[in-house]
C-alpha positions in Angstrom: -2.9 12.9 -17.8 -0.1 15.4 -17.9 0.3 15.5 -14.4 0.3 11.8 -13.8 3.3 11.8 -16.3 5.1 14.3 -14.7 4.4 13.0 -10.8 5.8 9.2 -12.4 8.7 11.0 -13.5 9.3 12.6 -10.8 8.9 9.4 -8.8 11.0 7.5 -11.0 13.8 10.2 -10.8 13.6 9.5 -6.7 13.7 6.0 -7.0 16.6 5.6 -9.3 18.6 7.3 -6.2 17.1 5.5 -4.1 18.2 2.5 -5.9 21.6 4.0 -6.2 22.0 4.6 -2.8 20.8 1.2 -1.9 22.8 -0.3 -4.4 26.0 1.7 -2.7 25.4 0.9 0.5 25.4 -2.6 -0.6 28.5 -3.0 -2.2 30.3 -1.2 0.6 28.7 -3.9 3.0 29.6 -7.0 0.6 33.4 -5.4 0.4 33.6 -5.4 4.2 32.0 -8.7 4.0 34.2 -10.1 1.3 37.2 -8.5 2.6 37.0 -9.2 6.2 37.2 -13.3 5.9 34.0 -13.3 8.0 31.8 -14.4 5.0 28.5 -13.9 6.3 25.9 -15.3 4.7 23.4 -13.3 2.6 21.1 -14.0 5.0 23.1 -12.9 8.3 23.7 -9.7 6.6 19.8 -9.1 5.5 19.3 -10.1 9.0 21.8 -7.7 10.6 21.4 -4.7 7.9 17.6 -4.7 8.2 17.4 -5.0 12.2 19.5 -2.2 12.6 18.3 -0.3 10.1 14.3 -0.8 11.5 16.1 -0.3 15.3 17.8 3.4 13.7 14.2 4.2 12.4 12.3 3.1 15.5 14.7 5.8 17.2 13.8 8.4 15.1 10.0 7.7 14.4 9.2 6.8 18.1 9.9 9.9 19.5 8.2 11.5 17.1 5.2 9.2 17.5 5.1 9.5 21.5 5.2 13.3 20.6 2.0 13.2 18.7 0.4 11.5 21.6 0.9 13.6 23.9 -0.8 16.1 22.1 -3.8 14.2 21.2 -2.6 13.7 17.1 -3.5 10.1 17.4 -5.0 10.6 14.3 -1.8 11.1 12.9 0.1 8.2 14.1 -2.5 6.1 12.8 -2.7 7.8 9.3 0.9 7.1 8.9 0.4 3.3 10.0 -2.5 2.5 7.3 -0.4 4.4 4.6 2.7 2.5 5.4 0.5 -0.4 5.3 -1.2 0.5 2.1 2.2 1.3 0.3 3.1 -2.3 1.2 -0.1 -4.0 0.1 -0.5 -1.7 -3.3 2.8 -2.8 -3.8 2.4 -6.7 -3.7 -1.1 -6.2 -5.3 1.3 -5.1 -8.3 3.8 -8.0 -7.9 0.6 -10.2 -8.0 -1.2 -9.2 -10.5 2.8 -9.5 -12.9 3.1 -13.1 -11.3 0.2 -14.2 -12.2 -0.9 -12.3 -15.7 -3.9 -10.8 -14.2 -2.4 -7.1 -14.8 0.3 -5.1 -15.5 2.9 -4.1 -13.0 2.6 -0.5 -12.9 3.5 2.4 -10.8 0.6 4.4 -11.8 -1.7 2.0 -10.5 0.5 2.0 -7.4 0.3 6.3 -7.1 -3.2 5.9 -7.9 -4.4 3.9 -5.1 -2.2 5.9 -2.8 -4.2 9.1 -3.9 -7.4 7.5 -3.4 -6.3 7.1 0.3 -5.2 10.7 0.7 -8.6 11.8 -1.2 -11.1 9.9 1.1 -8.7 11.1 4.3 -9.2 14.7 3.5 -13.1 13.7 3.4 -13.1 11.9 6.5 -11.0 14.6 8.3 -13.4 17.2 6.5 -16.1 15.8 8.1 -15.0 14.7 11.1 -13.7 18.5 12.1 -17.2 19.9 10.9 -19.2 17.7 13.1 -16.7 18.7 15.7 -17.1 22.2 15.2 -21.3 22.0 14.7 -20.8 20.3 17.9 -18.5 22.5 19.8 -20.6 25.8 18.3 -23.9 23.8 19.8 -22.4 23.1 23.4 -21.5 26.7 24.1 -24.8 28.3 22.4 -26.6 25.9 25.6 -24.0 26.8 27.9 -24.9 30.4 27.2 -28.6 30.2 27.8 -28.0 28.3 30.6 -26.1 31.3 32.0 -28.3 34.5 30.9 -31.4 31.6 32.6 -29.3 31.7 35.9 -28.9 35.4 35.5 -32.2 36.0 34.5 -33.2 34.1 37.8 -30.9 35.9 40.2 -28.9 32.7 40.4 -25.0 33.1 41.2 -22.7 31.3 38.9 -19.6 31.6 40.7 -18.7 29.8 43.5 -17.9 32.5 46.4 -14.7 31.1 47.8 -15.3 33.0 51.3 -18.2 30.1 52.0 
């Protein structure tokens, strides 16, 4: 229980600067805004902040993502979609459940699903690398009495490149 206290803490600590940052950023875009005699609406600007801001992130992350392709860590680039997609969904599960007086809104809850997720992950991957390796130790055990079978048998493994 300790540890969940000190983790929320921690959290909360992050968010708050996240907030403040946000909440920076913000009034430095509504001064620009206010003094600039554009006015644009708060809807121009959430449309202009947020596209540029998910067009910045695309530029970093997709790299990154094409990256992990390349070398076959596929797995990653779709571990980091279902958490993005679970931090969304925990996250209006919460909302929902304060809307509608089913349950309290609560960041435990929230940190609590998450770890789930990175719990049964480790299990999958666990399991998924020791079939793999049960596998891969199986394959070359047959590919190795294949070979002492073809030796045994005076059979030539190698192709002879002079033929």
């Amino acid at each position: 229980m300790e540890e969940i206290i000190v983790n929320q803490s921690l959290f909360k600590t992050f968010l708050n600067y996240v907030v403040k940052l946000i909440n920076l950023v913000h009034t430095y875009i509504m001064s620009i805004n206010d003094n600039s005699g554009i006015a644009l609406s708060d809807k121009t600007l959430h449309f202009l902040v947020i596209g540029f801001t998910g067009a910045i992130i695309l530029l970093i992350v997709h790299p990154i993502f094409k990256w992990l392709a390349n070398r076959n860590k596929t797995i990653i680039v779709s571990w980091i979609y279902v958490f993005t997609v679970l931090v969304a969904l925990t996250l209006f599960i919460e909302i929902g459940q304060d809307m509608t007086g089913t349950g309290n809104m609560e960041l435990a809850d929230i940190m609590a699903g998450l770890k789930g997720f990175f719990f049964i992950s480790i299990i999958g991957i666990a399991i998924i690398k020791s079939y793999q390796f049960i596998k891969d130790v199986i394959r070359k055990k047959l590919v190795i009495k294949v070979e002492r079978r073809n030796d045994e048998n005076g059979e030539d493994n190698h192709e002879n490149p002079s033929e």
